[in-house]
C-alpha positions as CSV (number, residue, x, y, z in Angstrom):
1,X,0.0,0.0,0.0
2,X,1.2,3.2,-0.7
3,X,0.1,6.5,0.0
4,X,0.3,10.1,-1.5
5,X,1.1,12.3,1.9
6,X,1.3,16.2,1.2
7,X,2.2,15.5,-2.5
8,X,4.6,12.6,-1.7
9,X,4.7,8.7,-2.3
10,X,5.5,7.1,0.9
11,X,5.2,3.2,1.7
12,X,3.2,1.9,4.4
13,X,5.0,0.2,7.2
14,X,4.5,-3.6,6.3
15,X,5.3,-5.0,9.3
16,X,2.7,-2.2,11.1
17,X,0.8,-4.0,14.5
18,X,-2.7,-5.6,12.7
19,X,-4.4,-3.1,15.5
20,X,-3.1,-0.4,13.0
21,X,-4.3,-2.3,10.0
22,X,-7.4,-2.7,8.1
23,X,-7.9,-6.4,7.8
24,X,-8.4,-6.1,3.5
25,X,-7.6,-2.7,2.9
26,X,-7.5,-3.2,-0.5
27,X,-10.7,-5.2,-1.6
28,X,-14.0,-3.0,-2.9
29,X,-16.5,-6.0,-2.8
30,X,-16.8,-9.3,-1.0
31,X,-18.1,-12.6,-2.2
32,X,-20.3,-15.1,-0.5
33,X,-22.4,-17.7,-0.7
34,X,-25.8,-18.4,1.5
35,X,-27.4,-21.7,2.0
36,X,-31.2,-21.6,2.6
37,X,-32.0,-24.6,4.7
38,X,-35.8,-25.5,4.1
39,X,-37.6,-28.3,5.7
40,X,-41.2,-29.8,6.2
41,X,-43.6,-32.3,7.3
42,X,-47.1,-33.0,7.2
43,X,-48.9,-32.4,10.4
44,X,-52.1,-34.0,11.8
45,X,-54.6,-30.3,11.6
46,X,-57.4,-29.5,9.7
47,X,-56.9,-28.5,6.4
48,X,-58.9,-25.5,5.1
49,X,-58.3,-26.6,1.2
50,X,-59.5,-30.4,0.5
51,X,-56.4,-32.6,-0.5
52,X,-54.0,-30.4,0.6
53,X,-52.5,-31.4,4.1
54,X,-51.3,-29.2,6.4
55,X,-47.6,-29.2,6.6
56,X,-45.2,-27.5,8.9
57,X,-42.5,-25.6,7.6
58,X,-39.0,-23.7,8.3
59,X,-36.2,-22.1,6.7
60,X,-32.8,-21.4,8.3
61,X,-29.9,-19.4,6.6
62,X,-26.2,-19.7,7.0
63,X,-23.0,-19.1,5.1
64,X,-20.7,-21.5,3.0
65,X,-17.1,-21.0,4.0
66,X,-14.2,-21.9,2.1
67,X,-14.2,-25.4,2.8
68,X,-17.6,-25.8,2.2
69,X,-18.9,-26.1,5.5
70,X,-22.0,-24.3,6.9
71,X,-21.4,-21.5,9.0
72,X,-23.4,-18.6,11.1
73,X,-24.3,-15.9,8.5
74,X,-22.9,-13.5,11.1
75,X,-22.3,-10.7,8.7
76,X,-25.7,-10.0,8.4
77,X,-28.1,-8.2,11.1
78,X,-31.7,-9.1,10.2
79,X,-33.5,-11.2,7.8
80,X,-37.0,-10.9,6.8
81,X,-39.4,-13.3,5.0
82,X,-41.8,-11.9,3.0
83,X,-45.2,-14.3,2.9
84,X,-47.7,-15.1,0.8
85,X,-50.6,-12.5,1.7
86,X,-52.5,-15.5,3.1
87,X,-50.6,-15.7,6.1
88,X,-51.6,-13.7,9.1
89,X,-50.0,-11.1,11.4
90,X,-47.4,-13.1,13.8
91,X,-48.0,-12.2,17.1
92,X,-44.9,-11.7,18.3
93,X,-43.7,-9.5,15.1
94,X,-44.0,-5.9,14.8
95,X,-44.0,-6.5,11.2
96,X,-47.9,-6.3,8.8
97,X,-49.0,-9.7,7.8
98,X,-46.8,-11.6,5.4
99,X,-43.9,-10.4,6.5
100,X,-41.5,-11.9,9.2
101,X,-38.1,-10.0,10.7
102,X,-35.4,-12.0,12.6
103,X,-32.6,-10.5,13.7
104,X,-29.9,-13.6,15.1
105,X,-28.8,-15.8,12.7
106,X,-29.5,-18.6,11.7
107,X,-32.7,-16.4,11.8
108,X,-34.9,-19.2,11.3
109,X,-38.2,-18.9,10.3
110,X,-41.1,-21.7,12.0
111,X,-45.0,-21.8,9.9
112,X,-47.3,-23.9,8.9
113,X,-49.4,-23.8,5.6
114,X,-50.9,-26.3,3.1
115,X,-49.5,-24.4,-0.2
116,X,-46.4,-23.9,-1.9
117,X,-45.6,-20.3,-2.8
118,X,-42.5,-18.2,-3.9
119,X,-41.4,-15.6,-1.5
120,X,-38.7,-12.8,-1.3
121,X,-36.1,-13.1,1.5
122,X,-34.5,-9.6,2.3
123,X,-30.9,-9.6,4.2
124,X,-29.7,-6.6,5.9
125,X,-25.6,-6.8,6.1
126,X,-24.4,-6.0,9.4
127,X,-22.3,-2.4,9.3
128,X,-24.4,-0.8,6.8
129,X,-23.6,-3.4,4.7
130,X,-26.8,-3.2,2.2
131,X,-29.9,-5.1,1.8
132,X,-29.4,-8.8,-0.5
133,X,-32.4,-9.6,-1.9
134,X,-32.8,-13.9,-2.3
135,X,-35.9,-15.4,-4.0
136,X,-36.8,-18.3,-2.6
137,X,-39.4,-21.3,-3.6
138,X,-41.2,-23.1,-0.6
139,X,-42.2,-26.2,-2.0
140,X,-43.0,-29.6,-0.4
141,X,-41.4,-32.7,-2.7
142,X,-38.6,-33.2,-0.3
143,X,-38.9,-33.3,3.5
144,X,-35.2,-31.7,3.5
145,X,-34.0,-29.7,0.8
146,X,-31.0,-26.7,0.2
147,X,-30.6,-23.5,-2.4
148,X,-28.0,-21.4,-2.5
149,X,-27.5,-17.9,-4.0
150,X,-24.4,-15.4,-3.9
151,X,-24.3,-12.3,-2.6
152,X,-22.0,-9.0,-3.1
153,X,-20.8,-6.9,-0.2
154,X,-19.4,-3.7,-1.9
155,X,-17.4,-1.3,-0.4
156,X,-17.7,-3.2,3.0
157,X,-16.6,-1.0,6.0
158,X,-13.6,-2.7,8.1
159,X,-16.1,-4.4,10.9
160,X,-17.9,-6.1,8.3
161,X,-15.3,-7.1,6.5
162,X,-13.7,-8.8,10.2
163,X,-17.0,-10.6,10.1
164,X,-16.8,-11.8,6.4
165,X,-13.3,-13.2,7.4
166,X,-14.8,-15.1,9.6
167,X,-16.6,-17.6,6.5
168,X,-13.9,-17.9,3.8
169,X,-10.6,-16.5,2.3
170,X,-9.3,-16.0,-1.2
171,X,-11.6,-18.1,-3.1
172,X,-14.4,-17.0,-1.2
173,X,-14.1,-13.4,-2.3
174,X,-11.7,-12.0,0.6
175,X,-8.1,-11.5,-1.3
176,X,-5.3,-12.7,1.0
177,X,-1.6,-12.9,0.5
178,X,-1.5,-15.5,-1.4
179,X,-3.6,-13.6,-4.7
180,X,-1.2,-10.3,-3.7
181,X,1.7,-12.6,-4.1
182,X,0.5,-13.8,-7.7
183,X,-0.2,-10.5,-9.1
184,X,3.3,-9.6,-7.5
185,X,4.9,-12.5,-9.8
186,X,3.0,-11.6,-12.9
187,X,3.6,-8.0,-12.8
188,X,7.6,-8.2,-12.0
189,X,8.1,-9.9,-15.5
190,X,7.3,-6.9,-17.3
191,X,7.9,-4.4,-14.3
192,X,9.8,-4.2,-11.1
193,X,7.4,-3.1,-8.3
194,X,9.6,-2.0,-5.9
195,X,11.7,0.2,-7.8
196,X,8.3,1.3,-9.4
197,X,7.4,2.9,-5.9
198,X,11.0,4.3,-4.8
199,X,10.7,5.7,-8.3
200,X,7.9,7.5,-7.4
201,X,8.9,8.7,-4.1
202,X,11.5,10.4,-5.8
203,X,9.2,12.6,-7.8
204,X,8.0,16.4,-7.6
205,X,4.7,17.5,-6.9
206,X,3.8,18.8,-10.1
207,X,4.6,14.9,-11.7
208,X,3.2,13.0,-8.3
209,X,-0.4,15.3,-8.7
210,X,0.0,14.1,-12.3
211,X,0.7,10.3,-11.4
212,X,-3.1,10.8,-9.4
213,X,-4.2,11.9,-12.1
214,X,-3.2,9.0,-14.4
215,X,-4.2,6.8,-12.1
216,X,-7.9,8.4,-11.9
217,X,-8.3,8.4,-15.7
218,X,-6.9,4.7,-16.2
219,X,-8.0,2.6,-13.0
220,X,-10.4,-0.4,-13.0
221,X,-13.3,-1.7,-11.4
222,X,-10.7,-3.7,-9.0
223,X,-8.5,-1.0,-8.5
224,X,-8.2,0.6,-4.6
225,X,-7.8,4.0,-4.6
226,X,-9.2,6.3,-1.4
227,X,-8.6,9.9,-1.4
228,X,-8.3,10.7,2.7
229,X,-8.7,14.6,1.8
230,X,-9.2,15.3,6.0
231,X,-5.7,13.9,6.2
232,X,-4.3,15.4,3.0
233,X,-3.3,11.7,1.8
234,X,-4.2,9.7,-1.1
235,X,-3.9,5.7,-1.1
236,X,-3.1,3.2,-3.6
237,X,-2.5,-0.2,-4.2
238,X,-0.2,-0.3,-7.0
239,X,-0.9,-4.7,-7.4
240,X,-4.4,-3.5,-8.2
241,X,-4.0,-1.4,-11.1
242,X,-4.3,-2.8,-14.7
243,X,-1.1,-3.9,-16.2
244,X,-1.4,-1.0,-19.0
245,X,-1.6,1.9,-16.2
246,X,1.4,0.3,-14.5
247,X,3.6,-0.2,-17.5
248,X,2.3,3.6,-18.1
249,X,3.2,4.7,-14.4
250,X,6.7,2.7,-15.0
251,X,7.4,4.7,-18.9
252,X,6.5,8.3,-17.2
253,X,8.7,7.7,-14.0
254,X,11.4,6.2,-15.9
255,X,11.6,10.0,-17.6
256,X,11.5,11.6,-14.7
257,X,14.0,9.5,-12.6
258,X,16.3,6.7,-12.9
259,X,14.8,3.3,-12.0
């Protein structure tokens, strides 16, 4: 990580205490993957719809981790079922009618019907972390049955992102050193990274507020960039930029300064 202090390229510590570090500084959105758990059974009540049993019914939600086990979906705050409008006010919600709110995972949801429906299932992340909208069909061929759906946490603010942690790694969405160390490999055939940075600590202002402004114009969807304007700093991570805007960054410094 580097960052542009007062119109000057410096590098962050890397060995800095993790107290002083964001746990994924450099990642703008956040893969995972939830696992509705539905099940039912018939139960012995009166039906009011001839040939259709009464069943009873639930739905529990969790996360898939890394190693494909099922975990508490503790990055998100509340979940609430929306209903078919046939179903009456709960008691013990708050909520109108169809719709039910749970708030600790794995927020499971207990009713009992004699129709399949479709319904919406509305996730709130934890930390601000957005609504997820999951469509979900309640049906009754299997007594136990799973769906799963992905979601996209973008932006995530560092408390969220220590709770995403929590339920995967790099090929869950969370980057760890092992992807930084790859793009590190693939970039140094064409560029040398660290003397790309000294490079740039070397430069004036006038050519560091135009390297900003390369960077601006040229970055990508996965490139970090945060422009701390309170703190008269602005951050980058050089191993997210596309390769053009480094070899770009690499060919302006070069006439600037030796490399």
């Amino acid at each position: 990580m580097y960052v542009l202090r007062r119109a000057r390229l410096v590098r962050r510590a890397e060995k800095a205490r993790p107290s002083q570090r964001s746990p994924v500084a450099n990642v703008s959105k956040i893969k995972r993957t939830v696992k509705l758990v539905t099940r039912q059974r018939p139960i012995s009540e009166p039906s009011p719809m001839e040939g259709f049993p009464m069943r009873s019914w639930s739905i529990e939600i969790y996360l898939v981790d890394d190693k494909g086990n099922d975990v508490q979906a503790s990055c998100f705050e509340k979940a609430v079922y929306n209903l078919h409008p046939s179903f009456e006010k709960n008691k013990q919600s708050t909520w109108t009618w169809q719709r039910r709110a749970f708030k600790k995972p794995p927020f499971k949801i207990e009713e009992k019907g004699w129709g399949e429906f479709d319904m919406t299932i509305v996730l709130t992340g934890a930390h601000k972390g957005g609504d997820h909208t999951l469509a979900h069909d309640l049906n009754f061929q299997s007594e136990k049955y799973e769906a799963t759906h992905q979601v996209v946490f973008r932006n995530p603010k560092p408390d969220l992102v220590t709770l995403l942690e929590q339920s995967g790694g790099d090929a869950n969405g969370v980057r760890g050193k092992t992807d930084s160390s790859k793009k590190k490999v693939r970039r140094d055939k064409a560029v040398d990274m660290e003397k790309l940075a000294d490079g740039l600590q070397k430069l004036n202002e006038d050519d560091l507020l135009h390297v900003v402004t390369m960077i601006h114009d040229n970055k990508s969807n996965d490139t970090y960039t945060k422009n701390d304007v309170e703190n008269g700093e602005f951050h980058v991570d050089l191993y997210t930029l596309p390769d053009s805007l480094v070899k770009g960054l690499w060919d302006f410094t070069a006439s600037k300064t030796e490399l």
